[in-house]
py3Dmol code that shows the C-alpha trace and the ligand (Angstrom):
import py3Dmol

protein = """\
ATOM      1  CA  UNK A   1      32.483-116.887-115.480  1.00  0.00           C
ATOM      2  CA  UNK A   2      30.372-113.895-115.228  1.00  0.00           C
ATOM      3  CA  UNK A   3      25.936-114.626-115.510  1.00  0.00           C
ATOM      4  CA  UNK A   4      25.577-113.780-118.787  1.00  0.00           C
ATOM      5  CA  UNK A   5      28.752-116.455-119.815  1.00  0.00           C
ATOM      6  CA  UNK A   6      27.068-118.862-118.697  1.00  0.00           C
ATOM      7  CA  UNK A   7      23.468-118.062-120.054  1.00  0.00           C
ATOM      8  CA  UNK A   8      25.322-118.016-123.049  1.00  0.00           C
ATOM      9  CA  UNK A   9      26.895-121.490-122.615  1.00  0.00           C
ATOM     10  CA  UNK A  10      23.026-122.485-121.966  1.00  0.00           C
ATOM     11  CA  UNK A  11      21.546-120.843-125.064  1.00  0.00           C
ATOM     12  CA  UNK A  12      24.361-122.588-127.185  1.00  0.00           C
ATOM     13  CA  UNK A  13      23.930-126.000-126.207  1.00  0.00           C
ATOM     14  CA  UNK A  14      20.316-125.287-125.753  1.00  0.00           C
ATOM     15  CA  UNK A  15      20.497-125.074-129.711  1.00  0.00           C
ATOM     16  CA  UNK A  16      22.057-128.213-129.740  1.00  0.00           C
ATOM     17  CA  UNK A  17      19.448-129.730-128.168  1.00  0.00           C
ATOM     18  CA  UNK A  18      22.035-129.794-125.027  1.00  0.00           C
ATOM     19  CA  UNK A  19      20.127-129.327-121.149  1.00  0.00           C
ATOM     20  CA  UNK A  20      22.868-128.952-119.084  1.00  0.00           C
ATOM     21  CA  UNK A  21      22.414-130.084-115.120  1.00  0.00           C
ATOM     22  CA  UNK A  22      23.574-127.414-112.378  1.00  0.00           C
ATOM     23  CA  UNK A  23      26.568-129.964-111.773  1.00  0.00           C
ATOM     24  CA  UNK A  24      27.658-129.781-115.371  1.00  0.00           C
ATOM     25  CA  UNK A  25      27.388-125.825-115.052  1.00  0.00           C
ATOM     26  CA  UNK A  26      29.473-125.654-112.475  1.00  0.00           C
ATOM     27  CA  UNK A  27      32.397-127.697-114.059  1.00  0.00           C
ATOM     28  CA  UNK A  28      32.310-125.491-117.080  1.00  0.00           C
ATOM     29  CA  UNK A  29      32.929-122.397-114.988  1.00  0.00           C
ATOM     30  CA  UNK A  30      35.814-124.644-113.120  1.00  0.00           C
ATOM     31  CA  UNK A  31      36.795-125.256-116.627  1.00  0.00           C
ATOM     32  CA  UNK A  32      36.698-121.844-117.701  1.00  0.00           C
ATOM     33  CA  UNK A  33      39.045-120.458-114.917  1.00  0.00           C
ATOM     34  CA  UNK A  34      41.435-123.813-115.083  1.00  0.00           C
ATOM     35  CA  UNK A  35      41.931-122.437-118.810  1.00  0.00           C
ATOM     36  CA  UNK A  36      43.169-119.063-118.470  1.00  0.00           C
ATOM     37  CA  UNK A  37      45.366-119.947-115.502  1.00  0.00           C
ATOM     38  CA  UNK A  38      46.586-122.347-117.527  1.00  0.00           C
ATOM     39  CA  UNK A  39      46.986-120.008-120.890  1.00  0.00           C
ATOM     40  CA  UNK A  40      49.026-117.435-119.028  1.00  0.00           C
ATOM     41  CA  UNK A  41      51.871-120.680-118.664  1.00  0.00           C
ATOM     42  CA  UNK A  42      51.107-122.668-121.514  1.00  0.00           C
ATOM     43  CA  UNK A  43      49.303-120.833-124.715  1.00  0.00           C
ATOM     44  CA  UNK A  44      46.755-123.466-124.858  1.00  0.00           C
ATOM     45  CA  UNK A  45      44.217-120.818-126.272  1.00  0.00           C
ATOM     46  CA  UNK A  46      44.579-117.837-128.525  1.00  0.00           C
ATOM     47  CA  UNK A  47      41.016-116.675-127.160  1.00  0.00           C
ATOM     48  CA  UNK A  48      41.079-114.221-124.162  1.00  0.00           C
ATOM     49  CA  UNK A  49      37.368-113.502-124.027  1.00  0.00           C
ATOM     50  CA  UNK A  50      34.919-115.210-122.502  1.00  0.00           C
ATOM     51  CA  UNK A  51      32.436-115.050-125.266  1.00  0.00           C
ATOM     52  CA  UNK A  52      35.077-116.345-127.533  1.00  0.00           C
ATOM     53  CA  UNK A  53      35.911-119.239-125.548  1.00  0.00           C
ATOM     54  CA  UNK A  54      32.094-120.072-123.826  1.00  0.00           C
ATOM     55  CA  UNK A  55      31.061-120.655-127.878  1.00  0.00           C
ATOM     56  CA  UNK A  56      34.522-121.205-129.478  1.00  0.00           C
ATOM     57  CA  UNK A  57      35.855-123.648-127.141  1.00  0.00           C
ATOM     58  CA  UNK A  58      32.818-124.775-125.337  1.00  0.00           C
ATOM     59  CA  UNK A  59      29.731-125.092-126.961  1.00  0.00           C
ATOM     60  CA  UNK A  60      31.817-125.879-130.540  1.00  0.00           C
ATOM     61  CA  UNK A  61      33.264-128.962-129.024  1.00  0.00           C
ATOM     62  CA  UNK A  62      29.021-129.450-127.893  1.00  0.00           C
ATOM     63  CA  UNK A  63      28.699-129.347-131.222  1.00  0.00           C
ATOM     64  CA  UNK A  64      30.401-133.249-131.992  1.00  0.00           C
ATOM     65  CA  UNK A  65      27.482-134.982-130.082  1.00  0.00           C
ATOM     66  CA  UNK A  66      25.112-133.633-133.248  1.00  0.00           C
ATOM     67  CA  UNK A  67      24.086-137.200-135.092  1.00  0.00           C
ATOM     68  CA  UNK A  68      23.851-139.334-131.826  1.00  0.00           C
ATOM     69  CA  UNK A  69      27.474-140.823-132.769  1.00  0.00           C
ATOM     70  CA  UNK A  70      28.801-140.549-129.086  1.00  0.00           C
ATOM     71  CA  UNK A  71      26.292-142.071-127.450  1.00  0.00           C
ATOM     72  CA  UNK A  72      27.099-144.895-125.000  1.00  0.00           C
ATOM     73  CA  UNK A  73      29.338-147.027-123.156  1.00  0.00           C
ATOM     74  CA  UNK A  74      31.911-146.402-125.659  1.00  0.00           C
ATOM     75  CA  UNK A  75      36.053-146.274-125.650  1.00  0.00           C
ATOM     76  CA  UNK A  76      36.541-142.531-127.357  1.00  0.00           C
ATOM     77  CA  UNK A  77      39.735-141.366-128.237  1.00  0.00           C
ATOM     78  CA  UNK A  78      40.386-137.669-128.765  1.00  0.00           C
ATOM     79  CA  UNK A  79      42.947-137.404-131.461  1.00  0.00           C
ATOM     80  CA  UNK A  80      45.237-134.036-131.134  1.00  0.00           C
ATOM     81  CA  UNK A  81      42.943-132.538-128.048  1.00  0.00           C
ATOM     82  CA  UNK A  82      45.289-129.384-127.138  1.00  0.00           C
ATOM     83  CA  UNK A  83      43.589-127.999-124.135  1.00  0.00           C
ATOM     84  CA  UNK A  84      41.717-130.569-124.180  1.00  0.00           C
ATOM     85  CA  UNK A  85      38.907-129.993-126.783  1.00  0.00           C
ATOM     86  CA  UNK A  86      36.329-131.729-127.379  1.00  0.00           C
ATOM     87  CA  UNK A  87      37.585-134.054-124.609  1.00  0.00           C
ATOM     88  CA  UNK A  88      36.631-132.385-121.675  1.00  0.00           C
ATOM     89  CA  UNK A  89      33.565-130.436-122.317  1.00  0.00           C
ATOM     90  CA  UNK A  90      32.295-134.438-123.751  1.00  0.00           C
ATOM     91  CA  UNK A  91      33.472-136.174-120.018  1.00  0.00           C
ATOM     92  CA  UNK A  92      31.331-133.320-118.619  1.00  0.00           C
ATOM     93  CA  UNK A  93      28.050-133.946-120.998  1.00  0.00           C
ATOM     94  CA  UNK A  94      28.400-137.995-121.180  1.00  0.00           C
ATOM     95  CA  UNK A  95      30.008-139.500-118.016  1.00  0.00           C
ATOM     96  CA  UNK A  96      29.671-142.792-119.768  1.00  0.00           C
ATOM     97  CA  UNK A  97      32.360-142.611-122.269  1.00  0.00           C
ATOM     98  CA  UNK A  98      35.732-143.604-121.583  1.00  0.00           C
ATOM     99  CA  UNK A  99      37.696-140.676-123.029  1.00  0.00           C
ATOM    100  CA  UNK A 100      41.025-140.613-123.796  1.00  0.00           C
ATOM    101  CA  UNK A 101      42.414-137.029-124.951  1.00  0.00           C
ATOM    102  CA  UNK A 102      45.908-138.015-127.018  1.00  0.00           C
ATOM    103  CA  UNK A 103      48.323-134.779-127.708  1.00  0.00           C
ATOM    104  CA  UNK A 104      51.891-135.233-128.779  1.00  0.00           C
ATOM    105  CA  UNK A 105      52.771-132.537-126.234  1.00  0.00           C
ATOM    106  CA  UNK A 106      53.394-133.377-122.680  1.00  0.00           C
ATOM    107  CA  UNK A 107      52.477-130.473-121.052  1.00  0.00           C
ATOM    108  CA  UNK A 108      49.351-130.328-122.775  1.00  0.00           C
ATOM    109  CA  UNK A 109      48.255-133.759-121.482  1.00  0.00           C
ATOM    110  CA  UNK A 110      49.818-132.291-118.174  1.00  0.00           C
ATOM    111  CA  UNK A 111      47.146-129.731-118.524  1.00  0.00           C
ATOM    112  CA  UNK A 112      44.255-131.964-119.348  1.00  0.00           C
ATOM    113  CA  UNK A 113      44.828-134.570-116.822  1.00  0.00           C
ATOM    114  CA  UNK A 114      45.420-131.957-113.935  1.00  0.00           C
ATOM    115  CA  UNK A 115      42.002-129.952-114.848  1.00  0.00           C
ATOM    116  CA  UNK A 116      40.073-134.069-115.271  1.00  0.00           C
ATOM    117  CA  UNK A 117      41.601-134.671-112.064  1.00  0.00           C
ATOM    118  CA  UNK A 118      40.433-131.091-110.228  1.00  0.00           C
ATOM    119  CA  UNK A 119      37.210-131.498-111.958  1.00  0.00           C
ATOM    120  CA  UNK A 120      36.488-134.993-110.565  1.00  0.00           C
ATOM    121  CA  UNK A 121      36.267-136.507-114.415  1.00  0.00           C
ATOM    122  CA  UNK A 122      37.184-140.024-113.301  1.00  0.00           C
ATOM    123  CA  UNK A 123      35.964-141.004-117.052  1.00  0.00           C
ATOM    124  CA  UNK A 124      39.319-139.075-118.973  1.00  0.00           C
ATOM    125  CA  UNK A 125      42.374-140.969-119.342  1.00  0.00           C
ATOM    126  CA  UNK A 126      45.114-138.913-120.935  1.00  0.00           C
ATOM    127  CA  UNK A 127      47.980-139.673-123.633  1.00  0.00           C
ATOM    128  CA  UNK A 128      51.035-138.448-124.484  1.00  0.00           C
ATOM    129  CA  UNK A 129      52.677-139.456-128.003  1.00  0.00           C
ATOM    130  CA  UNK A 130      51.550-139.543-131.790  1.00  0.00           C
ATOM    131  CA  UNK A 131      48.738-140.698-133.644  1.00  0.00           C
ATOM    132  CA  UNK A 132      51.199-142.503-135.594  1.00  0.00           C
ATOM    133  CA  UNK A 133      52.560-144.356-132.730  1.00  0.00           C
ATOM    134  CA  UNK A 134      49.864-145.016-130.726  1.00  0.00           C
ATOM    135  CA  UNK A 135      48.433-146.440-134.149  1.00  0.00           C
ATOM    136  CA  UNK A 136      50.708-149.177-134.244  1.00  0.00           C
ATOM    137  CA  UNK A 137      50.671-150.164-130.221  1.00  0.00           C
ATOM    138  CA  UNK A 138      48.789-153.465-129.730  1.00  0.00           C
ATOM    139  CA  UNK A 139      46.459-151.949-126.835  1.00  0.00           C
ATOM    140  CA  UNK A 140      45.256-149.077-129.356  1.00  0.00           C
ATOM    141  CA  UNK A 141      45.541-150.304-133.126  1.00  0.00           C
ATOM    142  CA  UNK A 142      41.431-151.582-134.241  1.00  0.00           C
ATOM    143  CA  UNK A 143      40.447-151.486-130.346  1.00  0.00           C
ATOM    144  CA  UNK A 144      38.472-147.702-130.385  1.00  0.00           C
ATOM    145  CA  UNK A 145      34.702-146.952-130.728  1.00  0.00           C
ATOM    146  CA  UNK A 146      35.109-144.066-131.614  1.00  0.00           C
ATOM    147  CA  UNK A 147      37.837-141.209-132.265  1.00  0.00           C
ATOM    148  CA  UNK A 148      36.704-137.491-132.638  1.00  0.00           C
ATOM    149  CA  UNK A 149      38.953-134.801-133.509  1.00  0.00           C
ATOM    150  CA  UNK A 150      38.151-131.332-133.647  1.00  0.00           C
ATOM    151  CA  UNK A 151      40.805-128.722-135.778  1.00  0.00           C
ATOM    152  CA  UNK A 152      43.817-131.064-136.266  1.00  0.00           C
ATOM    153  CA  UNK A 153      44.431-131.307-140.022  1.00  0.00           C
ATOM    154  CA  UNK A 154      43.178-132.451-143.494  1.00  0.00           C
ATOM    155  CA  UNK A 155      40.326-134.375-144.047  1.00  0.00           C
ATOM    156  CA  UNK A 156      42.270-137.672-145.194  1.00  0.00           C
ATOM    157  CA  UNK A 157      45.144-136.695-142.857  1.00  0.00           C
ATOM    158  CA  UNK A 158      42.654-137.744-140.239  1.00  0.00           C
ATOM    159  CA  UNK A 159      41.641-140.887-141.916  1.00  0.00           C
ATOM    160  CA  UNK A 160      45.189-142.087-142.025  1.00  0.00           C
ATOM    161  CA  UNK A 161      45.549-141.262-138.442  1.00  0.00           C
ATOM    162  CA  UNK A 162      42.409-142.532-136.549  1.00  0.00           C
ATOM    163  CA  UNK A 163      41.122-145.162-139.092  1.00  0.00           C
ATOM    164  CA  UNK A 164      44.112-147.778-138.010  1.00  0.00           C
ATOM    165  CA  UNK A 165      42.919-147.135-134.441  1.00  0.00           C
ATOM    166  CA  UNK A 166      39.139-148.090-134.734  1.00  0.00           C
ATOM    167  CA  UNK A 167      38.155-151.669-134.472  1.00  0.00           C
ATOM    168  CA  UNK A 168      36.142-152.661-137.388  1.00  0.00           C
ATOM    169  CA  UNK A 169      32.323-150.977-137.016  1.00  0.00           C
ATOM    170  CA  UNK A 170      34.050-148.165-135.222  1.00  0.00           C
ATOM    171  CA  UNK A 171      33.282-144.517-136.259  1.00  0.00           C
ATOM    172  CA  UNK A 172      35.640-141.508-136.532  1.00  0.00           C
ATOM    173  CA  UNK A 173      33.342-137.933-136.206  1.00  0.00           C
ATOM    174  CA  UNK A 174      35.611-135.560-137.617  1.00  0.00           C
ATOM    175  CA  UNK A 175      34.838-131.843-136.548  1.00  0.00           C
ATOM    176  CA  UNK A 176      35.818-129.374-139.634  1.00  0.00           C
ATOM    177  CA  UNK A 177      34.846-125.987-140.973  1.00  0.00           C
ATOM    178  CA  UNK A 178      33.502-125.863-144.305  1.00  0.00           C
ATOM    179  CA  UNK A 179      34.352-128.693-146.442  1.00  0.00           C
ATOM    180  CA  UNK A 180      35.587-128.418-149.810  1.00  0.00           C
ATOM    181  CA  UNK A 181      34.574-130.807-152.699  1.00  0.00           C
ATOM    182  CA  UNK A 182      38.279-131.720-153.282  1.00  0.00           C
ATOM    183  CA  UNK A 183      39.361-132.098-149.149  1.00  0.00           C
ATOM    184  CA  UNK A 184      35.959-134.176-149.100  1.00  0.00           C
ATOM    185  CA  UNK A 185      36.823-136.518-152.229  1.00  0.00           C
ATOM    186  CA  UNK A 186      40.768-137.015-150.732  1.00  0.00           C
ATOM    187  CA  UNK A 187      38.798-138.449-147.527  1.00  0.00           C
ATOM    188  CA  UNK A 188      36.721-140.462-149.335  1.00  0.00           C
ATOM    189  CA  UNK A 189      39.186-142.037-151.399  1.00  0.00           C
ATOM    190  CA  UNK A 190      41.643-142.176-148.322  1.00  0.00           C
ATOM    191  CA  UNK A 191      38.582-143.911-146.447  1.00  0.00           C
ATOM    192  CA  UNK A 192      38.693-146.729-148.784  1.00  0.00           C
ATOM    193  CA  UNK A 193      41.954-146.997-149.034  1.00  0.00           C
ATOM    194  CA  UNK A 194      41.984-147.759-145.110  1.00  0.00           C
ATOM    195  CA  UNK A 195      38.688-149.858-145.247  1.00  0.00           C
ATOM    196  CA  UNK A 196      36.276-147.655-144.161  1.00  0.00           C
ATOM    197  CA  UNK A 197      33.810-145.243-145.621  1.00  0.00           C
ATOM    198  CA  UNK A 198      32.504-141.717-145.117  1.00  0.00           C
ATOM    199  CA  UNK A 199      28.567-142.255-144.179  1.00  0.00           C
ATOM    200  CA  UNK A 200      27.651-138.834-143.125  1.00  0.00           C
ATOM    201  CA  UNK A 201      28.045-135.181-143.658  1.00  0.00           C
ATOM    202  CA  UNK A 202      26.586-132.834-141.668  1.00  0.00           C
ATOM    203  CA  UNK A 203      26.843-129.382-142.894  1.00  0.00           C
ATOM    204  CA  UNK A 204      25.662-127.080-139.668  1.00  0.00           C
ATOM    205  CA  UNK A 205      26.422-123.806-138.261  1.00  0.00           C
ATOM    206  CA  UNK A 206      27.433-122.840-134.745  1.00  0.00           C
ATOM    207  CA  UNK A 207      25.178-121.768-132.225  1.00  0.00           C
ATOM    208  CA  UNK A 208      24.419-117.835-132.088  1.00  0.00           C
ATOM    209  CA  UNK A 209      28.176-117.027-133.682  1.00  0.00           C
ATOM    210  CA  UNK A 210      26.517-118.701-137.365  1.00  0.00           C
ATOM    211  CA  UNK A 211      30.333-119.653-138.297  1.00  0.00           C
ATOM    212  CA  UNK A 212      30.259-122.609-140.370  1.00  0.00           C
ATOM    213  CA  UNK A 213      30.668-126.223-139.720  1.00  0.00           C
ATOM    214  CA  UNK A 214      30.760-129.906-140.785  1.00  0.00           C
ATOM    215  CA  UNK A 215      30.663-133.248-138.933  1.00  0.00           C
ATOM    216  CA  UNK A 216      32.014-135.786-141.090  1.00  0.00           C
ATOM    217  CA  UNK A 217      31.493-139.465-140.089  1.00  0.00           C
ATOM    218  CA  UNK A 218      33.583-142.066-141.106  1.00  0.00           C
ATOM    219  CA  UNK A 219      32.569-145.756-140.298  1.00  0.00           C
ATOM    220  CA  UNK A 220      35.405-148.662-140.256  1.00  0.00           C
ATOM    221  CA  UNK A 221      34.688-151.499-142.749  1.00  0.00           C
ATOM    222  CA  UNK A 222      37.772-153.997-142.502  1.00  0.00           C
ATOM    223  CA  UNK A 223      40.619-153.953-141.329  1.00  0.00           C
ATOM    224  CA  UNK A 224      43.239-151.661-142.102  1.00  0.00           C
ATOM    225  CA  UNK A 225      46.075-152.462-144.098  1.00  0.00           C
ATOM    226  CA  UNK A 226      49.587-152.504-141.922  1.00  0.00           C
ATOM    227  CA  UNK A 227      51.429-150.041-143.802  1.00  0.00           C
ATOM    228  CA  UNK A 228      48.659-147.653-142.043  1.00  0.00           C
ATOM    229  CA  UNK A 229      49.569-145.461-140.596  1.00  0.00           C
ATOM    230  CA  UNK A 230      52.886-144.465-142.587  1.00  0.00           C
ATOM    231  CA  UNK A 231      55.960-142.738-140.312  1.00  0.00           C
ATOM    232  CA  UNK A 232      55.494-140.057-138.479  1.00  0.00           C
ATOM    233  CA  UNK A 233      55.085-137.149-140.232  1.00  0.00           C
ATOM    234  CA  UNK A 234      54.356-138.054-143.559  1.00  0.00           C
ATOM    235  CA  UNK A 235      50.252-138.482-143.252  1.00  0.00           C
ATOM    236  CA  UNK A 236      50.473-134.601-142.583  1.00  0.00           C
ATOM    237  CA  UNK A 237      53.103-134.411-145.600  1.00  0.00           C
ATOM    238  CA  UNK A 238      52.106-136.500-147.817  1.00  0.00           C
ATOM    239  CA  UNK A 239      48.210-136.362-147.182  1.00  0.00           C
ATOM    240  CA  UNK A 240      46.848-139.271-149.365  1.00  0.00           C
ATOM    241  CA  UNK A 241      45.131-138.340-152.412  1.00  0.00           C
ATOM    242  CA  UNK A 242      45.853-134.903-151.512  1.00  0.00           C
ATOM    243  CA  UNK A 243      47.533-131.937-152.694  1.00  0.00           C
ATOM    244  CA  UNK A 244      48.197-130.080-149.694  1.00  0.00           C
ATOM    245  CA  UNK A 245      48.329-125.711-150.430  1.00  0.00           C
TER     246      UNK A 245
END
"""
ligand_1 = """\
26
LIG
N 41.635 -130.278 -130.690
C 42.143 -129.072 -130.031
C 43.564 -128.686 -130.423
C 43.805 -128.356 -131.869
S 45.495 -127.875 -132.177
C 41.160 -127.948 -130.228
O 40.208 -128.125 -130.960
O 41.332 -126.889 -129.604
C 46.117 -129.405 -132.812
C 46.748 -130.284 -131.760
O 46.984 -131.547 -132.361
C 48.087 -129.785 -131.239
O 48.033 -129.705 -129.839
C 49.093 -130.834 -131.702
O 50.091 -131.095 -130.739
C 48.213 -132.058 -131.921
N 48.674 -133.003 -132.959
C 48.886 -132.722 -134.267
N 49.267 -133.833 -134.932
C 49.287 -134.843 -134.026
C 49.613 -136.242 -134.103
N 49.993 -136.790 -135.243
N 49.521 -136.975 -132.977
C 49.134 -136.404 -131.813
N 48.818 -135.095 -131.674
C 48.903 -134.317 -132.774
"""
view = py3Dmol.view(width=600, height=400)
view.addModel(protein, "pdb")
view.setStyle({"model": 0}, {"cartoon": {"style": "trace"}})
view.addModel(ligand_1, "xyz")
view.setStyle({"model": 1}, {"stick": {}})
view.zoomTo()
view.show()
């Protein structure tokens, strides 16, 4: 990463209210060349500069710790993490979660658990397989703090998916662009359907690019019904109370 990348890295979480330590500086730039290695065999990015990917990639997946939600010893699941984002620029900021970044494609995970390993993030446990499955397995179903999720799908696609893994008082902080009434009212009513309930949005904009965002926070009431979540597939389908376009 060239000097002004990473002033810019600075600057963006600086916005956020984000110091970060020489230590943590230095994994972002290890984190910035594992990536485009890793692009040129995987396409884990479509972003080639480094502008693009210091406040895209970066300091957007910064931008989940707004609210105080992921603060803690808490278990964190990253639902649909890709290269790995949020997941790994969070491991770098709060060594105390437990983060586990959960893509349905293996070499993904490959990728994310060879750059935790090289960047010495003994707090990132990764996870292949689908929301849907991983819903249902006795050691994930109502035992999360927390799962974040940053450009994955529809509002109240999400709630089907992480709800049935947060234990009851568990939170999901959903990352999205601008949020439409209607995508907003499908989550809401898919919250309750699930037992839970959206307590926060947090309209915001990104550091220095200005592109628009919202942190939606969903907090587990009860427990879920067991039909939740339905087979794979069909939450992105068949998006409850939703008419997808
Ligand atoms: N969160 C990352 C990646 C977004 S792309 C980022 O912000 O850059 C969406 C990713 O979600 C893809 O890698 C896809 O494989 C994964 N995904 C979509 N639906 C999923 C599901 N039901 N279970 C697990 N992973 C899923």
């Amino acid at each position: 990463m060239t000097p002004e990348g990473l002033a810019l890295l600075q600057d963006g979480a600086r916005e956020l209210a984000l110091e970060l330590t020489p230590e943590q500086l230095s994994k972002f730039e290890e984190l910035y060349t594992l990536l485009l290695e890793g692009n040129n065999r995987l396409n884990l990015t479509a972003l080639r500069q480094e502008r693009d990917i210091v406040l895209k990639h970066f300091v957007d997946s910064l931008s989940c710790l707004r609210g105080g939600h992921l603060g803690g010893d808490l278990r964190v699941l990253d639902l649909g993490t890709g290269g790995g984002f949020p997941a790994l620029p969070l491991a770098i900021m709060r060594p105390e979660l437990q983060i586990i970044p959960l893509d349905s494609t293996r070499k993904k995970i490959d990728f994310v658990r060879e750059t935790a390993v090289t960047l010495g993030l003994d707090n990132v446990t990764p996870l292949v397989g689908r929301a849907e499955q991983i819903g249902r397995l006795p050691d994930y179903r109502e035992q999360l703090d927390r799962v974040v999720v940053r450009a994955v799908a529809a509002l109240p696609v999400l709630v089907e998916l992480a709800l049935p893994l947060l234990r009851v008082g568990g939170q999901l902080v959903a990352q999205k662009g601008a949020l439409g009434e209607e995508e907003l009212g499908a989550g809401q009513q898919a919250a309750r359907e699930l037992r839970g309930q959206v307590t926060e949005v947090d309209p915001f904009r990104l550091p220095i690019l200005g592109d628009e965002r919202t942190l939606v926070v969903v907090r587990k009431e009860g427990r879920t019904p067991e039909k939740y979540p339905r087979r794979e597939g069909v939450p992105a389908v068949q998006p409850l109370f939703w008419k997808a376009k």
